[in-house]
C-alpha positions as CSV (number, residue, x, y, z in Angstrom):
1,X,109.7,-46.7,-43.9
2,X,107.7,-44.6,-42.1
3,X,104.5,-43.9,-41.6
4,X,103.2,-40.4,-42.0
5,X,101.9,-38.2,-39.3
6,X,98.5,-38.0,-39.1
7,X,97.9,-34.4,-38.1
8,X,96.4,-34.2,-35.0
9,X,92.4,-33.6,-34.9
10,X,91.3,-30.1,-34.2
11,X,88.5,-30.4,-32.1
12,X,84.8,-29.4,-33.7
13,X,83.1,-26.2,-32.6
14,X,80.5,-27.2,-30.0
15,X,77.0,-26.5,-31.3
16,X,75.8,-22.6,-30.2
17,X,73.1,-23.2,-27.9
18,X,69.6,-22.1,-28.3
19,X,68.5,-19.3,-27.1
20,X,66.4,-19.7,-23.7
21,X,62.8,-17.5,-24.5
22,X,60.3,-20.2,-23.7
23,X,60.8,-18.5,-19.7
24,X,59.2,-15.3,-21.3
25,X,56.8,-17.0,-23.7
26,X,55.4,-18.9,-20.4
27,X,55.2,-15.6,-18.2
28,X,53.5,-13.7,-21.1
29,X,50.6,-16.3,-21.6
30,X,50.1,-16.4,-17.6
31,X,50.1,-12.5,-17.8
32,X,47.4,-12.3,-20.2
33,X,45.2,-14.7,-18.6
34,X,45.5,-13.3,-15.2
35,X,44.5,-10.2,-16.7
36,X,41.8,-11.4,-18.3
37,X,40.2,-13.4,-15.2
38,X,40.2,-9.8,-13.3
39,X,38.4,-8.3,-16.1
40,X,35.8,-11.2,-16.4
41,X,35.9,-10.9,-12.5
42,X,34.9,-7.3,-12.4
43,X,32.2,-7.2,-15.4
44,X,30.6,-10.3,-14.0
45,X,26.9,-10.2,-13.0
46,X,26.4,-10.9,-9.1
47,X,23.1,-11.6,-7.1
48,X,23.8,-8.6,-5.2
49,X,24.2,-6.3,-7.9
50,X,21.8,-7.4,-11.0
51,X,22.1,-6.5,-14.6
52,X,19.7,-3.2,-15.2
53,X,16.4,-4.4,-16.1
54,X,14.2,-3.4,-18.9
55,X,11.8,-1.6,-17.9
56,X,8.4,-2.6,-18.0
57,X,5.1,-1.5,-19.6
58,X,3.8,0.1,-16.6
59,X,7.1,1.8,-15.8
60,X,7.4,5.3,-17.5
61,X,11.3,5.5,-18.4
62,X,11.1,9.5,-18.3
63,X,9.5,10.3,-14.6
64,X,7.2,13.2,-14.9
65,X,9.1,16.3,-13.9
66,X,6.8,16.7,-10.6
67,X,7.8,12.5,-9.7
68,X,9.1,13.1,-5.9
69,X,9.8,9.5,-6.0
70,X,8.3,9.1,-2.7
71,X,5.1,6.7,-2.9
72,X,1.8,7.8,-2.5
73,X,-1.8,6.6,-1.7
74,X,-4.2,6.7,-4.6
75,X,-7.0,6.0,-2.7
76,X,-6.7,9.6,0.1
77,X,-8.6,12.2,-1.1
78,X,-7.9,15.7,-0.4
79,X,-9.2,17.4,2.0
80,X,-12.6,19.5,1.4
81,X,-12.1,23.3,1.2
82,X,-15.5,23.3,3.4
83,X,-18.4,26.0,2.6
84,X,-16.7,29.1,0.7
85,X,-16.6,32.4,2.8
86,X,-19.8,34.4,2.9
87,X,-21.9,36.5,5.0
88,X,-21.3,38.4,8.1
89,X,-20.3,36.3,10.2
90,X,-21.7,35.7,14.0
91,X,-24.1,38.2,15.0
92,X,-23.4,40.1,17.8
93,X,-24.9,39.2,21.6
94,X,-25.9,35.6,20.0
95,X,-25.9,32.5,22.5
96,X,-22.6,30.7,20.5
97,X,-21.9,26.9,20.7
98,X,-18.8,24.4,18.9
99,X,-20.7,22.1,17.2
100,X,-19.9,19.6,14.5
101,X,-18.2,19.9,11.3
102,X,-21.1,20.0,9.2
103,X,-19.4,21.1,6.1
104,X,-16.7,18.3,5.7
105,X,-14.0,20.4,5.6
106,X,-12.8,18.5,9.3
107,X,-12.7,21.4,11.5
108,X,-15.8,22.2,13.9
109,X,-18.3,25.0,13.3
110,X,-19.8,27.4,15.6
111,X,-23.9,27.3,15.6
112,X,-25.6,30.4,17.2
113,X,-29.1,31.7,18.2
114,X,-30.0,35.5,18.2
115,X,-33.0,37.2,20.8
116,X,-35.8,39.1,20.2
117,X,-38.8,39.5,17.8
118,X,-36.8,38.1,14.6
119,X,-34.4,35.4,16.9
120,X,-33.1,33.4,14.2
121,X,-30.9,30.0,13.9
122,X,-27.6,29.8,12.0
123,X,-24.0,28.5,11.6
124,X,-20.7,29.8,11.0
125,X,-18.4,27.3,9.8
126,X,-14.4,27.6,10.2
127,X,-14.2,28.3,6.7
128,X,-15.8,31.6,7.1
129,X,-19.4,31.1,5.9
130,X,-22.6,32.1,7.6
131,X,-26.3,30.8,6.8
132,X,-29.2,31.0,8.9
133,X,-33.2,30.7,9.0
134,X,-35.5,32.5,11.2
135,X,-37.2,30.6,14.1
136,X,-41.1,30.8,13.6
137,X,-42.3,29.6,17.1
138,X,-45.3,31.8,19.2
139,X,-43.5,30.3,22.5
140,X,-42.0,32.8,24.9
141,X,-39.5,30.0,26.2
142,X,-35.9,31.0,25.2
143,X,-34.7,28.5,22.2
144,X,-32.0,26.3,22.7
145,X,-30.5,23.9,20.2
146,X,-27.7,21.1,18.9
147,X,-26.6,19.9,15.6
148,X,-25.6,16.3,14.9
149,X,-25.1,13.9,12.0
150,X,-27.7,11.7,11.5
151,X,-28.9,8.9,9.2
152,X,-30.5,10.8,5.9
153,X,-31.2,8.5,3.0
154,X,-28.0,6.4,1.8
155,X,-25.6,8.8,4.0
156,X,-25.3,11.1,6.7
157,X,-26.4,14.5,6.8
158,X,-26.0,17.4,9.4
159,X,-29.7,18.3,11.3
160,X,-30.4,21.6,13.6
161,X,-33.4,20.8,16.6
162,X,-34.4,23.8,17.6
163,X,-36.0,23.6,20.8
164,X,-38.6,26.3,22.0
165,X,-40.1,24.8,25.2
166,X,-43.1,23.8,23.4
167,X,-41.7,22.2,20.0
168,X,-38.9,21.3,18.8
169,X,-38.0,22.4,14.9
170,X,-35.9,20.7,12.5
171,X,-33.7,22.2,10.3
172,X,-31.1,20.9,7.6
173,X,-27.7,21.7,8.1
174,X,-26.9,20.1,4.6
175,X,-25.2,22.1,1.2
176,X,-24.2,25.0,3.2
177,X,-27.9,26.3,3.9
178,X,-29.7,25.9,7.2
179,X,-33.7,24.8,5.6
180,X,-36.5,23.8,7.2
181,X,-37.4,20.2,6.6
182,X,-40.5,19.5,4.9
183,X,-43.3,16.9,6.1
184,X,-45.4,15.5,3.6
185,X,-48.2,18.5,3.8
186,X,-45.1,20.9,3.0
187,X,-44.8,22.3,6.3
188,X,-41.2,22.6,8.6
189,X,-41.5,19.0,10.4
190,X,-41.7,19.5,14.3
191,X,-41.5,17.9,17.3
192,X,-44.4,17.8,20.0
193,X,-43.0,18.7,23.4
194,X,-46.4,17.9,25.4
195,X,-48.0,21.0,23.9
196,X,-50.1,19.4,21.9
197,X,-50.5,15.6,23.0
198,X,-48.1,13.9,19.5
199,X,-45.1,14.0,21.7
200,X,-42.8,14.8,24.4
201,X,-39.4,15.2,23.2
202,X,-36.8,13.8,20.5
203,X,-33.9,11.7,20.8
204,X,-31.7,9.9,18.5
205,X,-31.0,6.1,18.6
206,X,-27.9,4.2,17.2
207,X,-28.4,2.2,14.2
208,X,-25.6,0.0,12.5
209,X,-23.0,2.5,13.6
210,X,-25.5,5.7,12.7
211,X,-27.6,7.9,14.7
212,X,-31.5,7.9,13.4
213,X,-33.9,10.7,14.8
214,X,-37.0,9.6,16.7
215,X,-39.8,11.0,18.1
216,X,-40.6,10.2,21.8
217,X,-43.9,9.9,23.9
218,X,-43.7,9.4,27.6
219,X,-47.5,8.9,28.8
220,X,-48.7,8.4,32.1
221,X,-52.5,7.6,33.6
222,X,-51.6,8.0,37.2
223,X,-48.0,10.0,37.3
224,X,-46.6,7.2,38.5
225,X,-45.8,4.7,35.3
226,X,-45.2,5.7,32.1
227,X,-45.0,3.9,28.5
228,X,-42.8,5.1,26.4
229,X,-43.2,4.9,22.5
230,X,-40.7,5.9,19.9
231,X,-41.4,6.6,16.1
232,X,-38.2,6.8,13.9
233,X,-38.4,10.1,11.4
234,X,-37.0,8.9,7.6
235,X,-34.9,11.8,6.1
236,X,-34.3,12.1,2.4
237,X,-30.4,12.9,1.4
238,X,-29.8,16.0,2.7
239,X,-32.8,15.8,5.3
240,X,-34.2,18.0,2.7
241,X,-37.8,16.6,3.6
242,X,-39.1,13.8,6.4
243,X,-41.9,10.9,6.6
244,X,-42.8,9.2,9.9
245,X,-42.0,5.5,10.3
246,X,-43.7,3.3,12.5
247,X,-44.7,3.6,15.9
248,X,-42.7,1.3,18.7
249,X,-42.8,0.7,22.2
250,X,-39.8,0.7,24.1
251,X,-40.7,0.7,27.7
252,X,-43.9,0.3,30.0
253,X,-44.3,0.5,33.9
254,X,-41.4,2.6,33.7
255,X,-40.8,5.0,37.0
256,X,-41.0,8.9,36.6
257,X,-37.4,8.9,37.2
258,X,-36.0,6.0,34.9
259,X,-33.9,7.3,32.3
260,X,-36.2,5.9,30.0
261,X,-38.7,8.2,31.0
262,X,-36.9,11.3,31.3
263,X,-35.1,11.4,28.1
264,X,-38.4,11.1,26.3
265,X,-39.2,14.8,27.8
266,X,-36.0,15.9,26.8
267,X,-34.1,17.2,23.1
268,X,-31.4,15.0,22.6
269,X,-29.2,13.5,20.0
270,X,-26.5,10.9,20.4
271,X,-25.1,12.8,23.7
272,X,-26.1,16.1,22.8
273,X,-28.8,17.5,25.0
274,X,-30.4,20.6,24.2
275,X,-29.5,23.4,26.1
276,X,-26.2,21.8,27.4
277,X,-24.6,20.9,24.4
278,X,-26.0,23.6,22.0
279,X,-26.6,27.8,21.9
280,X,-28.9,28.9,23.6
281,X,-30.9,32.3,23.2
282,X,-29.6,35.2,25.2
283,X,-32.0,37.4,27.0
């Protein structure tokens, strides 16, 4: 008897194999993150380039139109226009002089004395104005004169001395007018040039950084010392009006020829001397 064949095994179909996408899944989550860490990278803040800031209350977010964005001082002030344009100007044949800018305006002016039986006083600023007061003086010496900024009340105001050999006048150069300054009878304050016996001449003496006008006596017994006193002259704002102060000496036993002496018989201010410094009336 025999035993029946077995058929012979067929062989099993090997399992299909699974797809191999987990490569792709992997490069596709690393692609996405890389491409995110660039765009964090470029939208981060840095130190060197801050987030914009919100602008503060004293920051106007809409500059004005006429904003040059350049900065600027508040505290400059413009410059002053000066006296406005008036008159005629310099006379001809007058004795002309630069003087000081007595109008504020920061260019020098031109002071100026005319000849004759009406010789007057004035100035002619750079701004084109002209003002002027007649000189009432009997001498027969020609005039001369300076201008220079002296102490006047709280400030400094411009003054005119007008010297005539045997006074000296003063005169306000203040507000665009050239005035006669008033002493306390309501007369034009002068100087005593040895005419009279009050005075000899006028100088001008340093102060806390300011000139303040003095009159000057030189006196002598013999000719050969002198004592010389100075009086400092107090002018209102302006140097609209003047009061005498009190009465100082400043040197005694001085020689005719000390410096001390001589520019006590002299017109001075500052370093302005009368006649140097100044216009002087043609003849």
């Amino acid at each position: 008897m025999t035993t029946p064949e077995l058929p012979f095994p067929t062989p099993e179909p090997e399992p299909e194999q699974p797809r191999r996408t987990w490569p792709w899944i992997v490069l596709t989550i690393v692609a996405v993150l890389v491409i995110a860490l660039v765009v964090w990278l470029v939208n981060r803040p840095t130190q060197d380039a801050p987030a914009a800031e919100t602008p503060t209350a004293t920051e106007s977010p809409n500059p004005s139109p006429t904003d040059t964005g350049t900065p600027t001082d508040d505290t400059s002030s413009p410059a002053a226009e000066g006296c406005p344009a008036a008159g005629d100007g310099v006379p001809a044949g007058a004795g002309t002089h630069e003087i000081v800018d007595v109008d504020g305006d920061g260019r020098p002016d031109t002071a100026w004395l005319t000849g004759g039986a009406d010789r007057a006083f004035g100035i002619t600023t750079a701004s084109g104005a002209t003002f002027s007061a007649p000189i009432e003086s009997a001498s027969p010496v020609a005039a001369s004169a300076i201008v220079q900024l002296v102490a006047a009340g709280d400030a400094t105001a411009p003054i005119a001395l007008v010297d005539t050999g045997r006074e000296v006048l003063l005169f306000s150069a203040a507000d665009c007018a050239v005035t006669p300054t008033q002493n306390a009878q309501g007369e034009q304050y002068t100087f005593d040039k040895g005419f009279t016996g009050f005075g000899t001449g006028v100088g001008c003496t340093e102060v806390d950084g300011e000139l303040h006008l003095a009159g000057l006596n030189a006196v002598s017994d013999d000719g050969t010392s002198f004592t010389v006193s100075r009086t400092f002259v107090d002018l209102d704002t302006g140097a609209q009006t003047a009061t005498n102060g009190e009465e100082e000496t400043v040197a005694q036993d001085a020689a005719p020829d000390d410096p001390v002496v001589t520019t006590a018989q002299e017109t001075t201010c500052g370093t302005l001397v009368a006649g140097q410094d100044g216009p002087v009336e043609p003849q």
